[in-house]
Each structure stands twice: as C-alpha cells, then as structure tokens.
C-alpha positions in Angstrom: 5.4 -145.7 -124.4 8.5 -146.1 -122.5 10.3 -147.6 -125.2 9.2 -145.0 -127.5 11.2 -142.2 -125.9 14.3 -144.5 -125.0 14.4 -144.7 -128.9 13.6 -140.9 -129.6 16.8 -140.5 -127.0 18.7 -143.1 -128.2 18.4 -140.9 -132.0 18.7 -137.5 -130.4 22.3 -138.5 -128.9 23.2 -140.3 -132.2 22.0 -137.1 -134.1 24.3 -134.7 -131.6 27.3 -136.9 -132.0 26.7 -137.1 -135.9 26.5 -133.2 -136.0 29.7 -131.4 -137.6 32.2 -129.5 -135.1 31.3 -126.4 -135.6 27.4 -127.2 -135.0 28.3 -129.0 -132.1 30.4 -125.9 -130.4 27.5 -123.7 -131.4 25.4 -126.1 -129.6 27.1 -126.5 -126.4 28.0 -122.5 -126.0 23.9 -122.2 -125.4 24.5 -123.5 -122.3 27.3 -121.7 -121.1 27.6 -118.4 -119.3 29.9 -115.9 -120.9 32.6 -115.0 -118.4 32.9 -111.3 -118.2 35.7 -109.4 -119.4 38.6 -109.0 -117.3 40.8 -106.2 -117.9 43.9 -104.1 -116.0 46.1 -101.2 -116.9 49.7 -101.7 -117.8 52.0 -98.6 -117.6 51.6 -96.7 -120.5 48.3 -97.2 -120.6 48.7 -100.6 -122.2 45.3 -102.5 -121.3 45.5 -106.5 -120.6 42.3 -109.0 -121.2 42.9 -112.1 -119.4 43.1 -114.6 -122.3 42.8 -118.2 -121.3 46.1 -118.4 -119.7 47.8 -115.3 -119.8 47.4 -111.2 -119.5 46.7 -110.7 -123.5 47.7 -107.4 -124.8 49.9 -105.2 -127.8 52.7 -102.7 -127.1 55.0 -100.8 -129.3 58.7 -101.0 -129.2 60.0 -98.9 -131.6 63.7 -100.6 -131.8 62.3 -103.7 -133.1 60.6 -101.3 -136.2 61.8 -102.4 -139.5 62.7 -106.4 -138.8 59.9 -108.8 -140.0 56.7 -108.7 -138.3 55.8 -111.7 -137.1 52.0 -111.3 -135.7 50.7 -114.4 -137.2 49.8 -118.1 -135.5 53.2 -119.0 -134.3 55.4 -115.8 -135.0 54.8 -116.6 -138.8 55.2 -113.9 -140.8 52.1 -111.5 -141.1 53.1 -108.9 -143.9 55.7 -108.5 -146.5 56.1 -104.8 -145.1 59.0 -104.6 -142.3 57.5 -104.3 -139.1 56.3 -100.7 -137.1 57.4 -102.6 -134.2 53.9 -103.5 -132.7 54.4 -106.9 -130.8 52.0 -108.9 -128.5 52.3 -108.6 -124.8 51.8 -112.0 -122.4 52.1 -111.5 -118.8 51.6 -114.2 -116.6 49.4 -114.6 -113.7 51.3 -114.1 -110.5 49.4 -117.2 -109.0 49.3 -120.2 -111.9 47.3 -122.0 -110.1 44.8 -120.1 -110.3 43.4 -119.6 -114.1 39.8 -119.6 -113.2 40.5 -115.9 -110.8 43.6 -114.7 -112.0 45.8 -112.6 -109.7 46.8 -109.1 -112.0 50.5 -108.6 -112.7 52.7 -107.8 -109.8 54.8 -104.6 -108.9 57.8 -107.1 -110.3 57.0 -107.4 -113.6 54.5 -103.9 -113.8 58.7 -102.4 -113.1 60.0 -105.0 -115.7 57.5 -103.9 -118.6 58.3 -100.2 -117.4 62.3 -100.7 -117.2 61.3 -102.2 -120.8 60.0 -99.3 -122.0 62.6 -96.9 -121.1 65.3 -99.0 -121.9 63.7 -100.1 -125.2 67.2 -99.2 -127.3 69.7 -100.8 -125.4 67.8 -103.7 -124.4 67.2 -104.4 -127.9 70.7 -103.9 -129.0 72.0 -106.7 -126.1 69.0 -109.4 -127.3 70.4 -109.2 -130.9 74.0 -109.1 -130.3 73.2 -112.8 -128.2 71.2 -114.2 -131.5 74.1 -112.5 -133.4 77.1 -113.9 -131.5 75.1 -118.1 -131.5 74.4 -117.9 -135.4 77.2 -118.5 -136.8 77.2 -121.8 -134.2 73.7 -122.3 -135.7 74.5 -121.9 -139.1 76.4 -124.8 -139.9 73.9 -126.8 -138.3 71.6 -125.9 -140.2 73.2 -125.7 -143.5 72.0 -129.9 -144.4 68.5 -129.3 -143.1 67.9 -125.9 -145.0 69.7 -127.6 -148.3 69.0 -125.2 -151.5 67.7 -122.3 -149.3 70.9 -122.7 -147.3 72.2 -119.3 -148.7 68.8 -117.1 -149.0 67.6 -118.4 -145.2 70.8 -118.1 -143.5 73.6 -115.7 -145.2 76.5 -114.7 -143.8 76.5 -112.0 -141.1 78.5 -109.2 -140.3 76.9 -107.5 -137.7 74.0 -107.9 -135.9 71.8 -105.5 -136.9 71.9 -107.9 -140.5 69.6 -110.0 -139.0 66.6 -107.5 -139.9 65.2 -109.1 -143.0 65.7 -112.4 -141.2 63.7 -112.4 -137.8 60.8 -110.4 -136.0 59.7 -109.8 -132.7 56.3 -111.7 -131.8 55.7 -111.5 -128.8 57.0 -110.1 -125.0 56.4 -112.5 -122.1 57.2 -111.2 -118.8 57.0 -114.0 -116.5 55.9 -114.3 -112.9 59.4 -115.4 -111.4 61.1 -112.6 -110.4 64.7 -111.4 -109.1 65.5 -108.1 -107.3 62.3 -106.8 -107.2 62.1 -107.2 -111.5 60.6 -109.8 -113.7 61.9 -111.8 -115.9 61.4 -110.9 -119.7 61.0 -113.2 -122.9 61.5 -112.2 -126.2 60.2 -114.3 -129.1 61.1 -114.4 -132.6 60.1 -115.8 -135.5 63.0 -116.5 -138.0 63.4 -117.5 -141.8 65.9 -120.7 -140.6 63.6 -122.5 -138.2 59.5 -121.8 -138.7 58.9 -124.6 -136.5 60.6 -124.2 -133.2 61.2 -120.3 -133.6 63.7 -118.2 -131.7 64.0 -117.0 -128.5 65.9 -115.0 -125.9 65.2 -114.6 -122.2 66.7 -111.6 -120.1 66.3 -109.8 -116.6 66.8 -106.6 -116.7 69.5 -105.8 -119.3 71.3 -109.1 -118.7 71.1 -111.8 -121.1 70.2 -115.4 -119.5 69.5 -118.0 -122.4 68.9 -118.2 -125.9 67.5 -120.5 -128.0 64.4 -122.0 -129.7 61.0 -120.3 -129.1 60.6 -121.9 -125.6 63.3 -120.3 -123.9 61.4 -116.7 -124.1 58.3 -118.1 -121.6 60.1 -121.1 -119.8 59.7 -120.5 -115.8 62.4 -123.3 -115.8 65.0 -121.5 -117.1 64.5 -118.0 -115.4 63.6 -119.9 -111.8 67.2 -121.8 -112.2 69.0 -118.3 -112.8 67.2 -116.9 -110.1 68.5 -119.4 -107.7 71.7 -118.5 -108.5 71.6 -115.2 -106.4 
C-alpha cells in the first residue's frame, strides 16, 4: 500500500512539472494570498499603486505633447499619433530595503514632482537642449551601426525642438536620493537611433546632471555621486 502512493506521488510531481507555464502559475496562485492594494496621493491628485518595486502611476506634462509616445514595453513606440504628453510616473520607495512594506514618497521628491509640475515648460526646454547639444557627438557614432537608415533615424538637426518626430518621453522616475530638500528626477526616452538601450536624462531641480542611455534617468549611482558634491 505504501508503495502504491509513493508511485501515485512520484506521477502527481512528474504531472505538475510536465504541466505548461501558464497552468503551472494558475496552479501555484491558488495558494497564495493576494496582497491588498496599496495606494497614496501625489500632488495633483496623481494616485500611486505600489508596483513590485516602485510607486506606479501616469501624469500629464503637456510640454512633452506632440513628440512620440512611447508607452509601450521598453519606451517602444505605442501609436503612430504624436503623443498628448501622458507619461508613466516611478517613484521610489524612500527605504529600498524594504519592498515587502514600502515607505510612501518623501516630502523630497512629493516637492520634486510638484516643482515638476510648475516648471513643466522650462524644465522640458533644458532636458532637450542637453540631448540636442550630445547628438551631434552621437551621430557619427552611430552612422556604421544605423547603415541605410542612417539618414531617416538620425537627420541633421537644427534646433532642438527637431527632435520631436524622433524621441518620446516614457517615463518620470523621481528617485529617493535627494539634495536641498528636492529629489532627484529621471527622464526617459525612447528614441528612433537606439531601441535597445534608449535615452535618458537625469536632472535636480532645473539643473542638468547626466545624459545618456536609458539607465542614466533611474541610476541612484549617478544622482548619489552629484549629491556628494555639495
């Protein structure tokens, strides 16, 4: 008898394991308890659901209205209609280390998302007058990679506001490192020249601190070493 359900096991593990993926997650979520919703208020009334490892929300900046929009997996492009300038919102727990119970934003980055908001024009104007004034840098290294769509993917520029048909705004990350009392605040792009490794900017305040790929809009690297700076 012993035997028998030693076998009957041995085929009910073999069974699971044989089982496709998406059987299997349906399987295992029967067992686990669905974590409530948590939620907090952003100024302007801009709600936050805690995602799995940041603040998750959606704001509006209307400067950033008429680029690409760029609200698909990895800033890919999401519609062949320019943008309304609706772009995702990631703010980051002010304790990391703690995922499980995540602290809600601080005062310094509820100020940054607010100084954001108010200074939505000029802001935007100094983040694409740094992507405008490293393209031309970027351009000729691209111009082997890109090859035939050399031309179409990265034209010639002659101010910066002719980078609308070429990049959108994803997403905002407003980081937990913060300086004078403000966050710091990422911007990321996706861009026709690099669908890869993307574009991005990272500020505080109404200064420019880095540019570069994707990465550079939520590295806590880059805006902890121009912190220390003072």
């Amino acid at each position: 008898m012993r035997t028998n359900y030693i076998f009957l096991g041995v085929v009910a593990v073999a069974a699971f394991i044989l089982m496709e993926p998406g059987r299997i997650r349906w399987f295992l979520q029967l067992f686990r308890k669905k974590r409530p919703e948590r939620i907090v208020q952003f100024p302007g009334s801009v709600p936050l659901k805690w995602g799995e490892y940041f603040w998750e929300g959606k704001t509006v900046l209307r400067s950033w209205a008429g680029f690409q929009e760029r609200l698909g997996p990895y800033a890919w492009v999401s519609s062949s209609e320019p943008s309304k300038g609706e772009v995702r919102l990631y703010v980051s727990s002010p304790d990391e280390n703690n995922q499980k119970n995540p602290a809600p934003p601080s005062e310094s980055q509820t100020k940054a998302f607010s100084y954001l908001q108010e200074n939505d024009q000029s802001v935007q104007q100094k983040v694409l007058k740094a992507i405008f004034d490293v393209y031309s840098k970027w351009r000729e290294s691209y111009r082997s990679f890109l090859g035939q769509r050399f031309d179409q993917e990265m034209p010639v520029l002659f101010t910066p506001l002719d980078l609308k048909p070429l990049i959108g705004l994803s997403t905002i990350h407003i980081l937990s490192v913060d300086k004078d009392g403000l966050a710091y605040v990422g911007f990321e792009f996706g861009c026709t020249w690099e669908e890869e490794h993307g574009l991005g900017v990272m500020s505080h305040r109404d200064h420019i601190v880095d540019v570069g790929s994707a990465e550079e809009a939520f590295s806590t690297s880059v805006a902890k070493e121009h912190a220390s700076k003072g």
